[in-house]
mmCIF file as gemmi writes it, N, C-alpha and C atoms, coordinates in Angstrom:
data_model
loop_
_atom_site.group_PDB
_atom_site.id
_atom_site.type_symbol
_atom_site.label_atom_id
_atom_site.label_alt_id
_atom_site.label_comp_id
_atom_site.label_asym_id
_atom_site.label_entity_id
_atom_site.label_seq_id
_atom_site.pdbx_PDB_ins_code
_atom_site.Cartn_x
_atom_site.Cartn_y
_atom_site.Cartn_z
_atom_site.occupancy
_atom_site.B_iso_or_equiv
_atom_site.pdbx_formal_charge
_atom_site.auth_seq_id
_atom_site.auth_asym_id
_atom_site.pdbx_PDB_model_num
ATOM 1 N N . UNK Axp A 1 ? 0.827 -1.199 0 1 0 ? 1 A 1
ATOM 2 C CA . UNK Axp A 1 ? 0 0 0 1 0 ? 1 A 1
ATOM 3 C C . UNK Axp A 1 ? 0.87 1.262 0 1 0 ? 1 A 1
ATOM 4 N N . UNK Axp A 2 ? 1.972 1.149 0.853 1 0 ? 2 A 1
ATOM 5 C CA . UNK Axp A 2 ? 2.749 2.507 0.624 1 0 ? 2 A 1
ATOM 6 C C . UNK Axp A 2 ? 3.623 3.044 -0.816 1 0 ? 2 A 1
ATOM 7 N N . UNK Axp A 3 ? 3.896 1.586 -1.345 1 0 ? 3 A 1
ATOM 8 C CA . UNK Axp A 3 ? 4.213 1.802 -2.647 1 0 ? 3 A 1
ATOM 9 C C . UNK Axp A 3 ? 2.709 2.715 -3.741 1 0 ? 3 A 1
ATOM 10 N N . UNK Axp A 4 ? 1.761 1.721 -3.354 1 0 ? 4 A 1
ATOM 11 C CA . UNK Axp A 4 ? 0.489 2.479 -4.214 1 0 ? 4 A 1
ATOM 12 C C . UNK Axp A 4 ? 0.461 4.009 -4.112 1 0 ? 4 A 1
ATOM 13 N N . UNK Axp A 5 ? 0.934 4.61 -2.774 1 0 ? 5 A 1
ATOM 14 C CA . UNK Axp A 5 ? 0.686 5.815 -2.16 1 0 ? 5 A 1
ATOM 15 C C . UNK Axp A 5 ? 1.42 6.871 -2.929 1 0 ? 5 A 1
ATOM 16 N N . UNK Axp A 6 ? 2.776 5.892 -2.642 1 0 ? 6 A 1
ATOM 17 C CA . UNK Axp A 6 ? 4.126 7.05 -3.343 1 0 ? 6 A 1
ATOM 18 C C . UNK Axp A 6 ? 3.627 7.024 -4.577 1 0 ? 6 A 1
ATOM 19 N N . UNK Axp A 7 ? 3.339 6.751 -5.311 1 0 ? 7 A 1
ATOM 20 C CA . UNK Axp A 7 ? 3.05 6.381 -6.397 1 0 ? 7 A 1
ATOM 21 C C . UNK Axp A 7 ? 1.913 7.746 -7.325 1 0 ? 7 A 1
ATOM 22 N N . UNK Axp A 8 ? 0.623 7.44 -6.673 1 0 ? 8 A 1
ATOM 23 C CA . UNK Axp A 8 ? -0.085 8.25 -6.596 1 0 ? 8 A 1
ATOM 24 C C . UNK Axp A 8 ? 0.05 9.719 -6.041 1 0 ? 8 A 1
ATOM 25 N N . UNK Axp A 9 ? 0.983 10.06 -4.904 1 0 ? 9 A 1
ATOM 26 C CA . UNK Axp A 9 ? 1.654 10.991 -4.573 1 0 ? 9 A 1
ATOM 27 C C . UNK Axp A 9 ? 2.221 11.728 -5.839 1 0 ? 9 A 1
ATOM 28 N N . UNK Axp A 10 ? 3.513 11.241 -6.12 1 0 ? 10 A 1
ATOM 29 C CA . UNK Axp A 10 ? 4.19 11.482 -6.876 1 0 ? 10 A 1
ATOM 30 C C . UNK Axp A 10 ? 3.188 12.315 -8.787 1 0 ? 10 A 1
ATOM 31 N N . UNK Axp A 11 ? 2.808 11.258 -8.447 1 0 ? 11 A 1
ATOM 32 C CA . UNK Axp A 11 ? 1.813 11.503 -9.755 1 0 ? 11 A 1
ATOM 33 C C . UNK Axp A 11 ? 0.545 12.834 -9.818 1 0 ? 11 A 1
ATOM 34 N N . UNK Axp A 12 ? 0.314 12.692 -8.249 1 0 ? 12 A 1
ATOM 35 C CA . UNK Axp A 12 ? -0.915 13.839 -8.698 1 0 ? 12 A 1
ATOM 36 C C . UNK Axp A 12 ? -0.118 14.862 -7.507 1 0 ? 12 A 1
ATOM 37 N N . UNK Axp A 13 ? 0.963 15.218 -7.557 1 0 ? 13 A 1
ATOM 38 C CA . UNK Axp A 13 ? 1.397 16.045 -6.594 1 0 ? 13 A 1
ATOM 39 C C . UNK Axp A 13 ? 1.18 16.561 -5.504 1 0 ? 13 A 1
ATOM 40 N N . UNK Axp A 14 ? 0.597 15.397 -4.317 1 0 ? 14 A 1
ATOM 41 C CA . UNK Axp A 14 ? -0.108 15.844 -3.466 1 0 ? 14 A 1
ATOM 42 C C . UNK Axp A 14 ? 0.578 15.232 -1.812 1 0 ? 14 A 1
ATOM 43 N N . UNK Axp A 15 ? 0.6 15.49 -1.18 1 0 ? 15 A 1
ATOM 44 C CA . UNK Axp A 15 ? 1.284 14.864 0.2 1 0 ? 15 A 1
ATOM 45 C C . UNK Axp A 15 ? 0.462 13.348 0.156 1 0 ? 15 A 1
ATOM 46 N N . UNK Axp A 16 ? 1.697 12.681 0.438 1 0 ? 16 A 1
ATOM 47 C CA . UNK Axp A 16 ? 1.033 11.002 0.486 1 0 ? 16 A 1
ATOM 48 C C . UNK Axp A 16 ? -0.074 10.81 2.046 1 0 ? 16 A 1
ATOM 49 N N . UNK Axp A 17 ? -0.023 11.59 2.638 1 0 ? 17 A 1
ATOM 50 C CA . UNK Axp A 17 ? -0.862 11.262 3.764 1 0 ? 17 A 1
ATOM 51 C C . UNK Axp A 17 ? -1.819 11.692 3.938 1 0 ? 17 A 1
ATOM 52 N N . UNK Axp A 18 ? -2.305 12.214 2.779 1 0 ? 18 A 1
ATOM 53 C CA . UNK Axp A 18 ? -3.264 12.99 2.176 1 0 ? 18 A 1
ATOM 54 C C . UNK Axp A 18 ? -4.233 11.888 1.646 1 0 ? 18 A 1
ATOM 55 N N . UNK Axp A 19 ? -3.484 10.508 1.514 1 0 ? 19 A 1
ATOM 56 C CA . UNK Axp A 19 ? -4.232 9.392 0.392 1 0 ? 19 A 1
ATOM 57 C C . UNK Axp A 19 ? -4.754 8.736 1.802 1 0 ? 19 A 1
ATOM 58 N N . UNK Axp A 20 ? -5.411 8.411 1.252 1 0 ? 20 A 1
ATOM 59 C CA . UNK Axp A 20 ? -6.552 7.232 1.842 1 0 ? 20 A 1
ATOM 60 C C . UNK Axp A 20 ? -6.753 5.79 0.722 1 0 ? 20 A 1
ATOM 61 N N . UNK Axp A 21 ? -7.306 4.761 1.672 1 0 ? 21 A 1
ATOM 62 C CA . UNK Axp A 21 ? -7.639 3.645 0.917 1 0 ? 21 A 1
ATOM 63 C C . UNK Axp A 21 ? -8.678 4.144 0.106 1 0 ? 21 A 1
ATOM 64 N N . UNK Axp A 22 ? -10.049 4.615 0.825 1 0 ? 22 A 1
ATOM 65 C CA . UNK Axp A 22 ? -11.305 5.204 0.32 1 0 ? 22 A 1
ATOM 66 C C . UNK Axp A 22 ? -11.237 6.273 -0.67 1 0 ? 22 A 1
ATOM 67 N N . UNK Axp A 23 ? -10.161 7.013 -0.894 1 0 ? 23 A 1
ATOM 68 C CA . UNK Axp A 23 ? -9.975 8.397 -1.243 1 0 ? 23 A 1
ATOM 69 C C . UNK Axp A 23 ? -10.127 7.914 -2.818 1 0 ? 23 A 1
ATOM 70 N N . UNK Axp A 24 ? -11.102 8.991 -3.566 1 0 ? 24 A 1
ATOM 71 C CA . UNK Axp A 24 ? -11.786 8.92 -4.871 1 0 ? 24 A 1
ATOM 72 C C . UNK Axp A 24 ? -10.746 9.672 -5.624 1 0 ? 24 A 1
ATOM 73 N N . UNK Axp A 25 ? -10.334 8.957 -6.834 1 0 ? 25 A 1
ATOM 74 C CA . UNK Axp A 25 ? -9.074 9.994 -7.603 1 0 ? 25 A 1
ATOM 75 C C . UNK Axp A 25 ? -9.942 11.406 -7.664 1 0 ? 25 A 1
ATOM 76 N N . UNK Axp A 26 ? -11.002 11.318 -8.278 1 0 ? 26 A 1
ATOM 77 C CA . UNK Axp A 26 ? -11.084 12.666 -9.022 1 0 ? 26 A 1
ATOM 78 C C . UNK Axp A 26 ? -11.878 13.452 -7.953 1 0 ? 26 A 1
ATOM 79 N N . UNK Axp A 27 ? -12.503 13.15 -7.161 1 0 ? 27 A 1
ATOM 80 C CA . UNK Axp A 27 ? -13.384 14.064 -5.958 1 0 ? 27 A 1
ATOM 81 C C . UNK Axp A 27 ? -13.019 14.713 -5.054 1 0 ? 27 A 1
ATOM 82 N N . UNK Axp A 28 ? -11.836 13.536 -4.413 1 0 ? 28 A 1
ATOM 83 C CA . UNK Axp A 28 ? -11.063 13.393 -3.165 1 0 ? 28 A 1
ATOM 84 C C . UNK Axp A 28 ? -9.36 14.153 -3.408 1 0 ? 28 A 1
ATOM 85 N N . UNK Axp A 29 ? -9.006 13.674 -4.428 1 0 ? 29 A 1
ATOM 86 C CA . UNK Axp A 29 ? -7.584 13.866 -4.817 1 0 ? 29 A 1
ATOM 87 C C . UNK Axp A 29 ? -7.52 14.793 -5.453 1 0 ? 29 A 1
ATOM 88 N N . UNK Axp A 30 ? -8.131 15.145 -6.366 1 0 ? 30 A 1
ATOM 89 C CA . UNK Axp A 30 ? -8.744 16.377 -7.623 1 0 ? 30 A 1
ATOM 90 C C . UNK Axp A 30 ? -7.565 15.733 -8.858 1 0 ? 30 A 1
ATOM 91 N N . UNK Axp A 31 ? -7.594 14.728 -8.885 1 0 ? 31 A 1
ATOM 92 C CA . UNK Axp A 31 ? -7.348 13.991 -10.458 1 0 ? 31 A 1
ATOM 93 C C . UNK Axp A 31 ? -8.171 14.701 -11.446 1 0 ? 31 A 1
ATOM 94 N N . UNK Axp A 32 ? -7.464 14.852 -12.639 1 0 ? 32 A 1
ATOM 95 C CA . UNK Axp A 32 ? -8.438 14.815 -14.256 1 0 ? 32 A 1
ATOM 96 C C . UNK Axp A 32 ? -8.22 13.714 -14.847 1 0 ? 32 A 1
ATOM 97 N N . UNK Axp A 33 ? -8.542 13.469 -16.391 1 0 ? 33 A 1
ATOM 98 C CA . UNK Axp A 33 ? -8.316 12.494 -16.695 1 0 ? 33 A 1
ATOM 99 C C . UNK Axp A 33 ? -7.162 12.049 -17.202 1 0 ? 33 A 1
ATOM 100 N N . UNK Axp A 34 ? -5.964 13.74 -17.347 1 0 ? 34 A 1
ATOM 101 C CA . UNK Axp A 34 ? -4.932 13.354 -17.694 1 0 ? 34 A 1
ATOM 102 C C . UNK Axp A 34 ? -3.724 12.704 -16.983 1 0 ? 34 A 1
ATOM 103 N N . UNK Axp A 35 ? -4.744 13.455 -15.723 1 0 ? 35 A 1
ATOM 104 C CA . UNK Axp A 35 ? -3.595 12.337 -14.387 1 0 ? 35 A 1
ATOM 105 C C . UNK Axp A 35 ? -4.078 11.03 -14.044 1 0 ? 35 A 1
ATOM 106 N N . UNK Axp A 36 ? -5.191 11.162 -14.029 1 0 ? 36 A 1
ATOM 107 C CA . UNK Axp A 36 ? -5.741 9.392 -14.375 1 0 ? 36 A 1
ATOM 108 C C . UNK Axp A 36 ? -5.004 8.47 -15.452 1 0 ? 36 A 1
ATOM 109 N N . UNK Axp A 37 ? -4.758 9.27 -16.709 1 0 ? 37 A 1
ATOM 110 C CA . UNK Axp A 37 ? -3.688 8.244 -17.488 1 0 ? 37 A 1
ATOM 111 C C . UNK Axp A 37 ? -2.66 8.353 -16.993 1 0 ? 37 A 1
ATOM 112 N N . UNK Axp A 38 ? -2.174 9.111 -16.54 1 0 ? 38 A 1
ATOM 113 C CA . UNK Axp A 38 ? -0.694 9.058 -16.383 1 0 ? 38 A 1
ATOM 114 C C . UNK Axp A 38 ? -0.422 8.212 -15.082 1 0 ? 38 A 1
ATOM 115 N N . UNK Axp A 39 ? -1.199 8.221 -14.107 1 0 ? 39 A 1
ATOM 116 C CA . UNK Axp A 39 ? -1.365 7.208 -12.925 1 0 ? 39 A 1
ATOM 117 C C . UNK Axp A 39 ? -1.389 5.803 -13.546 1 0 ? 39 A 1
ATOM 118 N N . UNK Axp A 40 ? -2.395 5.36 -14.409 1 0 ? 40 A 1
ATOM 119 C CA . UNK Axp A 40 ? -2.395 3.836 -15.087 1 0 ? 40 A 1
ATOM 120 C C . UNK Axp A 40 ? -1.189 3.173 -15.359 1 0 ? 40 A 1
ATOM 121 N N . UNK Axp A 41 ? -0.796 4.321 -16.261 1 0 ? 41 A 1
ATOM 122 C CA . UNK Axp A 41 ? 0.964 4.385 -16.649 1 0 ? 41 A 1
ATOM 123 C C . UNK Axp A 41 ? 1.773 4.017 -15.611 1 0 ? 41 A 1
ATOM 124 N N . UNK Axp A 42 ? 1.928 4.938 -14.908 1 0 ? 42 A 1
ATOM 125 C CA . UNK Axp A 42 ? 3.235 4.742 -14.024 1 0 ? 42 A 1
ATOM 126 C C . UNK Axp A 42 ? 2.732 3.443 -12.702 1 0 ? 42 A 1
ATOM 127 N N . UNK Axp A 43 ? 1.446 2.727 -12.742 1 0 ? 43 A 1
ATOM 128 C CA . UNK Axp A 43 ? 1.099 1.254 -12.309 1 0 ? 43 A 1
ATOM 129 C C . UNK Axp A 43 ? 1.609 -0.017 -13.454 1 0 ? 43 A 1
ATOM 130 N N . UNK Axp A 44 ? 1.32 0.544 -14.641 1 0 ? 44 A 1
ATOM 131 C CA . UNK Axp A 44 ? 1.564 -0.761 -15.618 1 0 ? 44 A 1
ATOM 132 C C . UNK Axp A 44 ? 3.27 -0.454 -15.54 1 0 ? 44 A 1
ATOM 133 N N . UNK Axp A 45 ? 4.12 0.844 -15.49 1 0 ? 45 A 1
ATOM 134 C CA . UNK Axp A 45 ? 5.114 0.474 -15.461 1 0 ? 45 A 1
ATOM 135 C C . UNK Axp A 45 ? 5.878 0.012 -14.067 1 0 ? 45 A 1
ATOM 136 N N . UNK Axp A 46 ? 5.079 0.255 -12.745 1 0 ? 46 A 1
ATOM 137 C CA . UNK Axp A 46 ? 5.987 -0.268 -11.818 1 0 ? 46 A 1
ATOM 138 C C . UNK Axp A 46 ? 5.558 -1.99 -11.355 1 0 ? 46 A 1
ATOM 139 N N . UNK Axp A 47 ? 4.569 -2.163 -12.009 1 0 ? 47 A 1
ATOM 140 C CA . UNK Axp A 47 ? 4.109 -3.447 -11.552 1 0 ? 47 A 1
ATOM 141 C C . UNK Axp A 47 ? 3.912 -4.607 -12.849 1 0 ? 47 A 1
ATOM 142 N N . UNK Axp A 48 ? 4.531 -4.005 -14.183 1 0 ? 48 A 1
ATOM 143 C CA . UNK Axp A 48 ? 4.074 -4.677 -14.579 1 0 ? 48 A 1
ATOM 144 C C . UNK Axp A 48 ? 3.214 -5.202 -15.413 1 0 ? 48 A 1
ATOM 145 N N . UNK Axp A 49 ? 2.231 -4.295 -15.794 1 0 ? 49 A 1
ATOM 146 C CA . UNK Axp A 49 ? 0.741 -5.33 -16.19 1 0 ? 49 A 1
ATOM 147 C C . UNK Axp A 49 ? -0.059 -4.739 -16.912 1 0 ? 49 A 1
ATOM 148 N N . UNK Axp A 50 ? -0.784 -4.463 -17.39 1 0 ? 50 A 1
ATOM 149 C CA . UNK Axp A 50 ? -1.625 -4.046 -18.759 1 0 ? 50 A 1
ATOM 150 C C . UNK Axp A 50 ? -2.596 -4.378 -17.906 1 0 ? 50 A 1
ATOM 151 N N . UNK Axp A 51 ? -3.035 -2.578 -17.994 1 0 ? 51 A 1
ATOM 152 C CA . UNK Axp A 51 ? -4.192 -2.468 -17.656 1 0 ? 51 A 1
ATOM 153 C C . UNK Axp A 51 ? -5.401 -2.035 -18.921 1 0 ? 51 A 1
ATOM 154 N N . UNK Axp A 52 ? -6.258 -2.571 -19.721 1 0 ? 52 A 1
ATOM 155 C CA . UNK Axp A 52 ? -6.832 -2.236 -21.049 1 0 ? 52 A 1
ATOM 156 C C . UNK Axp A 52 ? -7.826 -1.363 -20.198 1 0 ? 52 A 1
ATOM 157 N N . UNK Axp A 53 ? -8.146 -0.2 -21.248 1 0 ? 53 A 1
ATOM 158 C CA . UNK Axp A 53 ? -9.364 1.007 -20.952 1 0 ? 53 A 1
ATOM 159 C C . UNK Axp A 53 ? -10.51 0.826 -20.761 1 0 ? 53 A 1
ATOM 160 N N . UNK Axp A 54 ? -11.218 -0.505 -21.046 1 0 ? 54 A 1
ATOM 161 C CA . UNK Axp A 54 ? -12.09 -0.585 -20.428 1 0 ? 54 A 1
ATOM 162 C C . UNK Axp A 54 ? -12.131 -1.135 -18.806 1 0 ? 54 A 1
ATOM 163 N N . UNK Axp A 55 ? -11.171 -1.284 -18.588 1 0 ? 55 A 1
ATOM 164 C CA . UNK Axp A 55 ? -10.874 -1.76 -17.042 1 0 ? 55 A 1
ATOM 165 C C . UNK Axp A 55 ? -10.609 -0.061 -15.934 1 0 ? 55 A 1
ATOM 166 N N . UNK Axp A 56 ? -10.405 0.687 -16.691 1 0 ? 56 A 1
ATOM 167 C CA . UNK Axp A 56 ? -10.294 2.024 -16.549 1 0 ? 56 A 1
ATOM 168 C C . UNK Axp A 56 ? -11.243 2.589 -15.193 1 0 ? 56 A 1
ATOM 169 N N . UNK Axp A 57 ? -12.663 2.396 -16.062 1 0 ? 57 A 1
ATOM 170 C CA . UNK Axp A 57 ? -13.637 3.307 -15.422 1 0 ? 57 A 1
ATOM 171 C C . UNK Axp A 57 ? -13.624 2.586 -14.35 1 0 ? 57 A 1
ATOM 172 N N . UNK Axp A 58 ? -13.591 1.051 -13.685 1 0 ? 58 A 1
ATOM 173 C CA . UNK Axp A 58 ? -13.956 0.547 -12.482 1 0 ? 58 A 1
ATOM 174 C C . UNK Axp A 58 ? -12.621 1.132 -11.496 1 0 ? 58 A 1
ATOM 175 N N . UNK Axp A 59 ? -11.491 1.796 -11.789 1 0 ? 59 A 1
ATOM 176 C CA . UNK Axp A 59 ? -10.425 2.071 -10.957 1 0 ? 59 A 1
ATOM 177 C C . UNK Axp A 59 ? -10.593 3.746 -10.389 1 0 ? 59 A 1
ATOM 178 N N . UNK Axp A 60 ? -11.574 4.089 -9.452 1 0 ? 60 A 1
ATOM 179 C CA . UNK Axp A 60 ? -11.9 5.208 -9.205 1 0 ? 60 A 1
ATOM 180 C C . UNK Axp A 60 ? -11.227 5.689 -7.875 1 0 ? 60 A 1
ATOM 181 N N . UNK Axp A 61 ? -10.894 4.451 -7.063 1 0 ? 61 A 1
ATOM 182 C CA . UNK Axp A 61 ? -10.394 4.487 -5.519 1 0 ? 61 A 1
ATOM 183 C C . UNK Axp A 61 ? -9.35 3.997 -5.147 1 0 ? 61 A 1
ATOM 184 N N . UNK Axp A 62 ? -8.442 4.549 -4.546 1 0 ? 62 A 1
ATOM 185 C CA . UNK Axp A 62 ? -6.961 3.616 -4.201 1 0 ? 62 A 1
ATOM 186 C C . UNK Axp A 62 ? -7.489 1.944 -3.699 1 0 ? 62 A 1
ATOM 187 N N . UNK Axp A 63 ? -8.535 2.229 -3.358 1 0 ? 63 A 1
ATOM 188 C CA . UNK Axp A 63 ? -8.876 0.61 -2.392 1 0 ? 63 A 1
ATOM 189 C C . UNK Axp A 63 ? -9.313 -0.271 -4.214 1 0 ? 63 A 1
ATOM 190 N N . UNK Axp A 64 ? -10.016 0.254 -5.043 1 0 ? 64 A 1
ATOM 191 C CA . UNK Axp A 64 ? -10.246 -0.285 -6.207 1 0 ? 64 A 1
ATOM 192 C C . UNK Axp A 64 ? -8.764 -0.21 -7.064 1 0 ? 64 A 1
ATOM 193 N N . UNK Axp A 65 ? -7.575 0.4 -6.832 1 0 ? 65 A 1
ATOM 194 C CA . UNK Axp A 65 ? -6.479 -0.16 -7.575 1 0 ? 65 A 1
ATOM 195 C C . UNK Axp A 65 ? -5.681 -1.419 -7.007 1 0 ? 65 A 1
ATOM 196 N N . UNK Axp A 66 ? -5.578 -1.419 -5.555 1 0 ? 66 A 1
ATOM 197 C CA . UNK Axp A 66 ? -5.397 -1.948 -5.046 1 0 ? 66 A 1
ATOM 198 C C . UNK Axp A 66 ? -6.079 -3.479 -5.241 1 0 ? 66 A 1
ATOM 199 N N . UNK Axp A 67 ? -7.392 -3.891 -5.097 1 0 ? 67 A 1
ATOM 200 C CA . UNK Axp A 67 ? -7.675 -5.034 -5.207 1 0 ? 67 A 1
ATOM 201 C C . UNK Axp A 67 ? -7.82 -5.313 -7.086 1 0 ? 67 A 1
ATOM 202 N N . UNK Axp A 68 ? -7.46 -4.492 -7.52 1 0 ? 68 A 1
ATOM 203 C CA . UNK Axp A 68 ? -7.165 -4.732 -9.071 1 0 ? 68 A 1
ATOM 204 C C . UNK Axp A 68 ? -5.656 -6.12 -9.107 1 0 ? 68 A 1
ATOM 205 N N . UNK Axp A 69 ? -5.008 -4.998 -8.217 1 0 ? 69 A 1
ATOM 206 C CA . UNK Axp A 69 ? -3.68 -5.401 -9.357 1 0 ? 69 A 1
ATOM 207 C C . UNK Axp A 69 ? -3.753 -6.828 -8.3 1 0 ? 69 A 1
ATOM 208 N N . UNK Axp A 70 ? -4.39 -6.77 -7.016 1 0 ? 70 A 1
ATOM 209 C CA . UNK Axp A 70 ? -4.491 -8.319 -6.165 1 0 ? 70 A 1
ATOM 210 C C . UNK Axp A 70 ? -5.265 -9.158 -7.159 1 0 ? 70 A 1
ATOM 211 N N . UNK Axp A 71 ? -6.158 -8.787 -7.597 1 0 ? 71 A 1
ATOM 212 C CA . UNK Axp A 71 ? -7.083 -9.856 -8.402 1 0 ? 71 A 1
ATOM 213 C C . UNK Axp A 71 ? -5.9 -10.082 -9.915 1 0 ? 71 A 1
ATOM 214 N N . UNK Axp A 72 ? -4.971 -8.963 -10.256 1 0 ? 72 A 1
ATOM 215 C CA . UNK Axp A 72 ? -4.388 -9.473 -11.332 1 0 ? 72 A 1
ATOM 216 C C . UNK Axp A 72 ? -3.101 -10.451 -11.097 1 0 ? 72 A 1
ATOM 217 N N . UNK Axp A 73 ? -2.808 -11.106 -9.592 1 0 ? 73 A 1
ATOM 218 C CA . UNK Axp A 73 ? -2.184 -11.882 -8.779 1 0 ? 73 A 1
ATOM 219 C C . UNK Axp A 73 ? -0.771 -11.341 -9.073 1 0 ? 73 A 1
ATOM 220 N N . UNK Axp A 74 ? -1.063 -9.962 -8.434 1 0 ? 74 A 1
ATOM 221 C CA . UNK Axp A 74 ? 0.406 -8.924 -8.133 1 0 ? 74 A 1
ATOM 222 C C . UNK Axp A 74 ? 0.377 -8.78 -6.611 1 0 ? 74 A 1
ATOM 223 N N . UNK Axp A 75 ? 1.326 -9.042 -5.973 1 0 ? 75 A 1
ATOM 224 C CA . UNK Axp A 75 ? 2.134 -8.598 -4.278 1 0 ? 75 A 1
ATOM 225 C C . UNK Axp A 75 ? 1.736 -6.859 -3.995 1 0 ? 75 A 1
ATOM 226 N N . UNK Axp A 76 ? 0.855 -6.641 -3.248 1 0 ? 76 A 1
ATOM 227 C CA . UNK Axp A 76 ? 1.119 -5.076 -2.801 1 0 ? 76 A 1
ATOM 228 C C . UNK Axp A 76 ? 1.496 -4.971 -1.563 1 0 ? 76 A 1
């Protein structure tokens, strides 16, 4: 999870303790959609894995990336 954090940190420029499991990219975090791609990105490149766009819209919450990349049988 702290990897997910830095991660998302890094990406939407925001203090990591700021993130929550619950915390909504675009409501909570104030994501657009260009940091929404660029977040996908920098997951498929640290973990790995192809995430296709229609898998997109269900990834709205750190707790929904999180049991993504678990259901895609990745270690967080």
């Amino acid at each position: 999870m702290d990897k997910i954090k830095k991660i998302i940190a890094e990406q939407l420029s925001i203090d990591e303790n700021s993130i929550r499991e619950d915390s909504n990219f675009k409501d909570d975090l104030g994501a657009d959609s260009l940091d929404l791609f660029n977040l996908v990105m920098a997951f498929e490149d640290e973990y790995g894995v192809e995430i296709p766009s229609e898998d997109l819209e269900k990834i709205t919450t750190v707790s929904a990336v999180v049991n993504y990349l678990k259901n895609k049988g990745i270690e967080i």
